[in-house]
C-alpha positions as CSV (number, residue, x, y, z in Angstrom):
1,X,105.3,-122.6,-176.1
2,X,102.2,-125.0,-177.0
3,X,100.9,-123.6,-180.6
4,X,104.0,-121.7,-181.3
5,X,104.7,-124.1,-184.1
6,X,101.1,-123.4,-185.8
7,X,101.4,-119.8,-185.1
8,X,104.2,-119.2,-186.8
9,X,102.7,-121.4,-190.1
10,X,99.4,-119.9,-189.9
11,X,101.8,-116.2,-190.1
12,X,103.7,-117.5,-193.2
13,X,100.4,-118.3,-194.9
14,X,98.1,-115.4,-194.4
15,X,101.3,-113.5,-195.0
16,X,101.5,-114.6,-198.8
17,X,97.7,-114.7,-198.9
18,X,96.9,-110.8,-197.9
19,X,100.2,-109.0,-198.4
20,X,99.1,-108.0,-201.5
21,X,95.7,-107.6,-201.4
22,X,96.5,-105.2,-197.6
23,X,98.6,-103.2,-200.2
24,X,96.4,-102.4,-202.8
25,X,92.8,-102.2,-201.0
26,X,94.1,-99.6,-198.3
27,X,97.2,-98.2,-201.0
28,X,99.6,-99.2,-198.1
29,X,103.0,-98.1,-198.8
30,X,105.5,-100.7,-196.3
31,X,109.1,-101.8,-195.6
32,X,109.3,-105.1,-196.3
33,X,111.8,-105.7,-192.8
34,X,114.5,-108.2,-193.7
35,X,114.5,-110.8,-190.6
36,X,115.2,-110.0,-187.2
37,X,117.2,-112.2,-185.0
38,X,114.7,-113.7,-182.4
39,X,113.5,-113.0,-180.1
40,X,112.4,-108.5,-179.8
41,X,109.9,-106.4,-179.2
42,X,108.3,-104.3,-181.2
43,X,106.7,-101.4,-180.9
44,X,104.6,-98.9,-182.5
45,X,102.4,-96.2,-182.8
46,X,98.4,-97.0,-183.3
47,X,96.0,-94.9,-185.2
48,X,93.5,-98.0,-186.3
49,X,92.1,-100.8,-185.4
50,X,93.7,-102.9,-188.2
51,X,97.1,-101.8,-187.4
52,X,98.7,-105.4,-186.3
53,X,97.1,-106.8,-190.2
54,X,99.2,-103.6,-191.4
55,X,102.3,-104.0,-189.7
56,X,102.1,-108.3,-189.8
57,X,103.0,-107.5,-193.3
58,X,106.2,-105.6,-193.1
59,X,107.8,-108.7,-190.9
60,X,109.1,-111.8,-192.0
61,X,108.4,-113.6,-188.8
62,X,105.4,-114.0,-186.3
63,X,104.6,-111.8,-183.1
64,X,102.5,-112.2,-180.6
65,X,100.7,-108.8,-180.3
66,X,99.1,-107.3,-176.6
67,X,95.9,-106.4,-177.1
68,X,92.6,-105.2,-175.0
69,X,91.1,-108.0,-173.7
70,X,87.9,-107.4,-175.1
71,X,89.5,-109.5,-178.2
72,X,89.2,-112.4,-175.7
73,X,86.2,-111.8,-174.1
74,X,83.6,-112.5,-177.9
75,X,82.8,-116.4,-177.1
76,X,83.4,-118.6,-180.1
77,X,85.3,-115.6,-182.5
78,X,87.7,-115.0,-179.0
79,X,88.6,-118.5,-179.3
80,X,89.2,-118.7,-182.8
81,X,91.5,-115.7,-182.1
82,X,93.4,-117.8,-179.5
83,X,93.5,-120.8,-181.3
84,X,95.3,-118.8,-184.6
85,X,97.3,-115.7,-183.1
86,X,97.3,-116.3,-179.0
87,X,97.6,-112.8,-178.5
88,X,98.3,-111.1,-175.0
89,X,95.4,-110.0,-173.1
90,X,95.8,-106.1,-171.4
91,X,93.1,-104.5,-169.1
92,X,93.3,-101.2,-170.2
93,X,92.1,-99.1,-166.8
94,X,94.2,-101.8,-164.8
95,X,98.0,-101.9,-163.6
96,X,98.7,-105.5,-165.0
97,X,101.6,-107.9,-163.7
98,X,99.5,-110.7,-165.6
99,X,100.3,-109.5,-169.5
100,X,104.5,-108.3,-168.2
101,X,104.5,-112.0,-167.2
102,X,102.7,-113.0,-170.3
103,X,105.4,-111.0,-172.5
104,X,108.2,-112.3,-170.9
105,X,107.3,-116.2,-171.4
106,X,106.8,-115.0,-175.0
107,X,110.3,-113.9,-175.2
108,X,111.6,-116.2,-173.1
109,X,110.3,-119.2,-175.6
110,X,111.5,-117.4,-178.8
111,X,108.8,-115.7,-179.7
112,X,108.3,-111.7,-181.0
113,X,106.5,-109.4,-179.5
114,X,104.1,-106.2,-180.9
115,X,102.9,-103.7,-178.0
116,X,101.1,-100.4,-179.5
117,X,102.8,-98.7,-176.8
118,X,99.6,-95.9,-176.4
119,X,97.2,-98.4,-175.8
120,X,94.7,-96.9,-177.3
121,X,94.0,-95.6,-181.0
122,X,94.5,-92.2,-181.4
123,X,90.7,-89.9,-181.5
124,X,92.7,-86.8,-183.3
125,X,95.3,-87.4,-185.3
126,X,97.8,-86.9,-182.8
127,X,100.2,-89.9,-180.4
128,X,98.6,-90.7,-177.6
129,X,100.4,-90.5,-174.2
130,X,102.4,-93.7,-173.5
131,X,103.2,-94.8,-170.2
132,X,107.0,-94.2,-168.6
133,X,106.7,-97.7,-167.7
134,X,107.4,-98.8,-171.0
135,X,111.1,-98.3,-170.6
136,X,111.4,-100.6,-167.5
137,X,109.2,-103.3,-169.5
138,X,112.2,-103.2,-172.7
139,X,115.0,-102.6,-170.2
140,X,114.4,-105.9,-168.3
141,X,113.4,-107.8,-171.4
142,X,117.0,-107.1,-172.6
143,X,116.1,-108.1,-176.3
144,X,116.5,-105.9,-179.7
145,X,113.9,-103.6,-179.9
146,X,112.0,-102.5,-183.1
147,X,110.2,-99.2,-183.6
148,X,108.0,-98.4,-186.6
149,X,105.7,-95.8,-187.5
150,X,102.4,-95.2,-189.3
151,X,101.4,-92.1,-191.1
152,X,98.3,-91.8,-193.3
153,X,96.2,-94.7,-191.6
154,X,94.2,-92.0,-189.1
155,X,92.8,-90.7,-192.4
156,X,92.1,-93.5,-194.0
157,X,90.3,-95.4,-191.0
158,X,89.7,-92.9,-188.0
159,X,88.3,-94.5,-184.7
160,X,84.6,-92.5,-185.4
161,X,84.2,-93.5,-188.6
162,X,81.5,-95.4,-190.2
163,X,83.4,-96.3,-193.5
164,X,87.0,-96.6,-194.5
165,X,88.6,-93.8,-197.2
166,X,91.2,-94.8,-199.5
167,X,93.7,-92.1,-199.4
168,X,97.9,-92.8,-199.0
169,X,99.0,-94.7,-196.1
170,X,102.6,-96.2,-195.0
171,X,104.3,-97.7,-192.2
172,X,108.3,-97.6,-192.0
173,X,111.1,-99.2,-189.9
174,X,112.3,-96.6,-187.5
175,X,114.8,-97.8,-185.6
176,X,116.7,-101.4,-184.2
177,X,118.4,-100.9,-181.4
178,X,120.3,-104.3,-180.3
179,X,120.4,-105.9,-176.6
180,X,124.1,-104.5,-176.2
181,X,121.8,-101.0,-176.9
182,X,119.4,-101.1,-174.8
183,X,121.5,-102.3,-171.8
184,X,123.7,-99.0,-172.8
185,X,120.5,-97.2,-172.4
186,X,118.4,-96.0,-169.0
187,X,115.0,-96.9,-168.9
188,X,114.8,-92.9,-169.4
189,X,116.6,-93.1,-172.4
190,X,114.5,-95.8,-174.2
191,X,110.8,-93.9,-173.0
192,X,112.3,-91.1,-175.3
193,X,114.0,-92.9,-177.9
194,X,110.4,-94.5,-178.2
195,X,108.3,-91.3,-178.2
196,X,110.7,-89.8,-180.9
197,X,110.4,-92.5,-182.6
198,X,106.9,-93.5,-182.8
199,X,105.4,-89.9,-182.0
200,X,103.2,-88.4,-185.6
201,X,100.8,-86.0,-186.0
202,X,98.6,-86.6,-189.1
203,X,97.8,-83.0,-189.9
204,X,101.5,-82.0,-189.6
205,X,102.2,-85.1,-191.8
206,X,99.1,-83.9,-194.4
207,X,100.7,-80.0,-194.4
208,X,103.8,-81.9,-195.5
209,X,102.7,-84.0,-198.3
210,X,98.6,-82.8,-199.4
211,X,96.5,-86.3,-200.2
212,X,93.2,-86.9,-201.0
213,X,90.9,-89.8,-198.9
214,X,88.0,-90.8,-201.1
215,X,85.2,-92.0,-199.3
216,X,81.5,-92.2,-198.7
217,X,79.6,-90.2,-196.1
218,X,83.2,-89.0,-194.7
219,X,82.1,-87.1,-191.5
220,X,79.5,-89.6,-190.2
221,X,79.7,-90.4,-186.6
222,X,82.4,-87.6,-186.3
223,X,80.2,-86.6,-183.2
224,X,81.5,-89.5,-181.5
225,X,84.9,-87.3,-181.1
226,X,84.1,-83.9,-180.9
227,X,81.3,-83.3,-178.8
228,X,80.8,-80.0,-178.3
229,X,79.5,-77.2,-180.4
230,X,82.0,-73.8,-181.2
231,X,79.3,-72.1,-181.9
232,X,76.6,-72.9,-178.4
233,X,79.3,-74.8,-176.6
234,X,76.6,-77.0,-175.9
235,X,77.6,-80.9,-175.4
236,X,76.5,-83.6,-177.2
237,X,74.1,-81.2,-179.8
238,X,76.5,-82.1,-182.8
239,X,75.1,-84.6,-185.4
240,X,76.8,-86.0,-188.7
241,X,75.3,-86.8,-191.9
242,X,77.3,-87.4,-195.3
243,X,80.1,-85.5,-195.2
244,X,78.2,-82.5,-192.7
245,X,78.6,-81.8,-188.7
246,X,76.0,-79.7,-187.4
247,X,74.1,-78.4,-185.0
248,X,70.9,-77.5,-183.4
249,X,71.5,-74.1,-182.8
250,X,72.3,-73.7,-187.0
251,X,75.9,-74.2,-186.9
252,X,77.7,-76.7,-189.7
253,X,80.8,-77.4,-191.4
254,X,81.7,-80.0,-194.3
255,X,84.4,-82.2,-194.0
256,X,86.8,-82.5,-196.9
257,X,88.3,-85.4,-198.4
258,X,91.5,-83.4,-197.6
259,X,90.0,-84.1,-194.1
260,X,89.8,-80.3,-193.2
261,X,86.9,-78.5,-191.9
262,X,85.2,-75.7,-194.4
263,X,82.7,-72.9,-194.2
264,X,82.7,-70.7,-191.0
265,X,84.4,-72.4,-188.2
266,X,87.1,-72.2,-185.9
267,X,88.8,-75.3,-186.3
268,X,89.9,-76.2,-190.0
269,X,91.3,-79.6,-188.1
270,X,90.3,-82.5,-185.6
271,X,93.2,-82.0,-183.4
272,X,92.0,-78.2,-183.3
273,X,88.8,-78.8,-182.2
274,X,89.4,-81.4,-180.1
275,X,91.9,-79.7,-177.8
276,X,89.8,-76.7,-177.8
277,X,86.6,-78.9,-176.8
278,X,89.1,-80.7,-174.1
279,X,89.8,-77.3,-172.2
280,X,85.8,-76.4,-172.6
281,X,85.2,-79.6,-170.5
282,X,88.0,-78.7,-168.1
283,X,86.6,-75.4,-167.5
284,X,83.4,-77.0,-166.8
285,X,84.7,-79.5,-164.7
286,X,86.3,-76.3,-162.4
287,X,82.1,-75.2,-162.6
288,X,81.1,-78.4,-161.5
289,X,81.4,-77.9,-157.6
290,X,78.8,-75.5,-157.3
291,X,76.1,-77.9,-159.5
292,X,73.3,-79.8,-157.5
293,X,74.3,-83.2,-156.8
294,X,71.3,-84.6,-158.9
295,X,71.9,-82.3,-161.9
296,X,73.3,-84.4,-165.0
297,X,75.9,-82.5,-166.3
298,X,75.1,-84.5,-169.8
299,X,73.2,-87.6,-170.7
300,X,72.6,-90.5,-173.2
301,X,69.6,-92.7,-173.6
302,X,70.0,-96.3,-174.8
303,X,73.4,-97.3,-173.1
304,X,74.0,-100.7,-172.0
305,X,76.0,-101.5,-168.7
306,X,78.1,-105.2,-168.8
307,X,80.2,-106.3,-165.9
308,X,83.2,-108.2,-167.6
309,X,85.8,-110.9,-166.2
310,X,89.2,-110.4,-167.9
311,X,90.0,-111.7,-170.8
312,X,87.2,-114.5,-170.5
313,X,83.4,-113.1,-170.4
314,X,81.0,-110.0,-170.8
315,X,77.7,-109.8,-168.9
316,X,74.6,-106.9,-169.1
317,X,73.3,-106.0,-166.1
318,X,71.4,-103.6,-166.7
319,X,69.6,-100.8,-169.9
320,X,68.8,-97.4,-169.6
321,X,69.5,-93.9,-169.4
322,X,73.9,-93.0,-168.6
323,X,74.0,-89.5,-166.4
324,X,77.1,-87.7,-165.8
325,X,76.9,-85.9,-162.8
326,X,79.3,-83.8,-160.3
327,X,80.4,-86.8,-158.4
328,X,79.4,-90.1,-160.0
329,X,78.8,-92.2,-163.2
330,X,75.1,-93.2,-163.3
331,X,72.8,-95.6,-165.5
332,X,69.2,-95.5,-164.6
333,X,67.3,-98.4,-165.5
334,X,63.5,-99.9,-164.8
335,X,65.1,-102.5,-162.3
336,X,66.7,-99.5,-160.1
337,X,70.3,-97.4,-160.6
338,X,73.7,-98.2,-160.6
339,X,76.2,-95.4,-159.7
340,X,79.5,-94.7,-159.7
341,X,81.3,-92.7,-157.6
342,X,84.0,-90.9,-159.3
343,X,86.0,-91.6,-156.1
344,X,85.8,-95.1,-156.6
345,X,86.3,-95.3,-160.3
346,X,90.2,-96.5,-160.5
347,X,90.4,-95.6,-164.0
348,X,88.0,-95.5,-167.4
349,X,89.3,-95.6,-171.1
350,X,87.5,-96.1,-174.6
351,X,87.3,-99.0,-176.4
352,X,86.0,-98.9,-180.1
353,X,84.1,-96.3,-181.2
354,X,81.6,-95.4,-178.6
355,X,82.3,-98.0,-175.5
356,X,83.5,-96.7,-172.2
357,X,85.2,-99.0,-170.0
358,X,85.8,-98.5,-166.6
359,X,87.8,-100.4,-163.0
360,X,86.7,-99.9,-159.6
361,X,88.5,-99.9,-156.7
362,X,87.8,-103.1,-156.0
363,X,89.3,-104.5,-158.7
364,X,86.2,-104.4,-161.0
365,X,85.6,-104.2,-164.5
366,X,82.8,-102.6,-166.7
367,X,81.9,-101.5,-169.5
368,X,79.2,-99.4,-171.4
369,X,77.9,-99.7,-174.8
370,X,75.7,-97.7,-176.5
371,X,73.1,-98.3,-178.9
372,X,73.6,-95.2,-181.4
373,X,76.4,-92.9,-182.2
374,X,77.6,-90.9,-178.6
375,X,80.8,-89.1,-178.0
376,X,82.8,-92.0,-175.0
377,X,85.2,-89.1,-175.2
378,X,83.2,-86.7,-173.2
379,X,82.6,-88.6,-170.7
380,X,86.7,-89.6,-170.5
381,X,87.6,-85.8,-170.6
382,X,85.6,-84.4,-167.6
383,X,86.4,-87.6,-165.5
384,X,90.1,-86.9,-166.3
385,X,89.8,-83.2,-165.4
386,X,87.7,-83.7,-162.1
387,X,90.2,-86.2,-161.0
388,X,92.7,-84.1,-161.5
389,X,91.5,-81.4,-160.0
């Protein structure tokens, strides 16, 4: 593979360069994983948007990683990116032949492979679904595959937060299972040897072994996740500041650096809250058949709408005012409004902290930023629910 040769050098030196300094400014706990025979995949779960620094570490040799193609889609920092790493683009909301092929050339030219097999970081602590599919995608590549697990890092960088906490993080070898293995196994068998393996829940993991995460202003931006109040059951009415979520309507709680929730509330956790929040919006989403087709169910001021090409460019089309309502997706801006019919929506995911991203039918691709802390999560859940009812 062209590059292969600098890849792997640029690896060994950042490698000796950061190990150390990964360990002690995040107090990352790690198997150092003796080497591998080339090539295998690896796979693990993802809590943070550094995870492929974390888990670079713990291996001796180089992997090309599949990441959201937003990572190539940033002009001049995209192709710096390419240039070093080369990683493996994935449309999230899109059925993708293009990165199976892309993995597969990998392997077939001797070089590793990383997949975060949820595809998205986790909102509340807990493993994200992963796609059946995987087992088809290790069964056919027929090469060893490597699972390993993080526990700690949700607390010490959650997807809404503003700033990092220093609490106790690790990330362990799980498993090797060998190409004699895995052609022993169905592609059954390896979906649940993967979600066994991988699968953590960081509050379970924190009523096992109690740890502290020191940081500044620890529940800012925690609105971006849970979204609506258990006191109103309004959406959208919660606000952070410090190491506070509150509401309008008087409610608030204080975060603790043993990231649980005090004072008088409901939920002493994330995961809590946020499943009791996700069958809030389901209920609504039953509700929503009997609202006026021009009644927002929710909205956001300052969102920005970008049409993107995959894996190469990102382009605004349009400012203004996002509406959820019964049926559609809507941004109304000076120059006219864009809607969405939920009907022709493919699929939407989040991306970041606040971006939504979204396929059409036609094959294409959007995405929606906003301008100031908003929950992408609410708007995720209700879609979810009205498509599946």
């Amino acid at each position: 593979m062209k590059g292969k040769k600098r890849h792997d050098f640029i690896y060994r030196i950042l490698c000796i360069l950061l190990r150390s300094f990964i360990a002690r400014k995040f107090n990352f706990y790690y198997d150092k994983i003796k080497p591998i025979k080339p090539p295998y995949i690896v796979i693990s779960n993802h809590l943070t948007n550094w995870d492929p620094l974390f888990i670079g570490i713990s291996f001796a040799r180089n992997m090309y990683y599949v990441a959201t193609d937003q990572v190539l889609r940033m002009g001049l920092k995209s192709r710096i990116l390419d240039f070093f790493f080369a990683p493996i683009p994935r449309v999230k909301t899109m059925q993708e032949t293009q990165t199976v092929i892309s993995i597969f050339r990998r392997l077939k030219e001797k070089g590793n492979v990383c997949i975060f097999a949820e595809g998205n970081a986790s909102y509340d602590g807990e493993t994200c679904e992963v796609q059946p599919s995987i087992g088809k995608l290790i069964k056919r590549a027929g090469v060893s595959l490597v699972t390993y697990r993080f526990t700690g890092s949700y607390f010490t960088f959650p997807r809404w937060a503003r700033f990092m906490r220093r609490g106790k993080m690790e990330g362990r070898l799980i498993q090797i299972y060998n190409p004699e293995k895995i052609a022993s196994m169905s592609e059954g068998e390896i979906y649940k040897a993967i979600i066994k393996d991988i699968s953590v829940s960081a509050y379970a993991q924190q009523e096992k072994a109690p740890a502290a995460f020191h940081g500044k202003k620890r529940a800012e931006y925690l609105e971006t996740v849970l979204y609506c109040c258990p006191n109103c059951r309004r959406i959208g009415t919660l606000k952070s500041c410090d190491d506070e979520l509150s509401c309008s309507c008087g409610f608030k709680t204080r975060y603790s650096e043993y990231c649980y929730f005090e004072g008088a509330v409901l939920f002493k956790t994330i995961t809590e809250w946020a499943a009791w929040q996700k069958k809030e919006i389901e209920a609504l989403a039953l509700k929503l058949k009997n609202y006026d087709s021009n009644t927002a169910v929710f909205s956001d001021d300052s969102q920005s709408l970008y049409e993107a090409v995959r894996a190469t460019s990102t382009t605004l089309i349009a400012e203004g005012k996002l509406s959820l309502f019964k049926d559609r997706l809507s941004l109304a801006a000076n120059e006219g409004t864009y809607d969405f019919p939920f009907e022709k929506i493919a699929d939407m995911s989040g991306f970041a902290m606040t971006r939504i991203v979204f396929s059409t039918n036609d094959h294409k691709l959007y995405e929606i930023h906003s301008r100031h802390p908003r929950s992408a999560l609410k708007y995720l859940d209700i879609f979810n629910a009205v498509k599946n009812h």
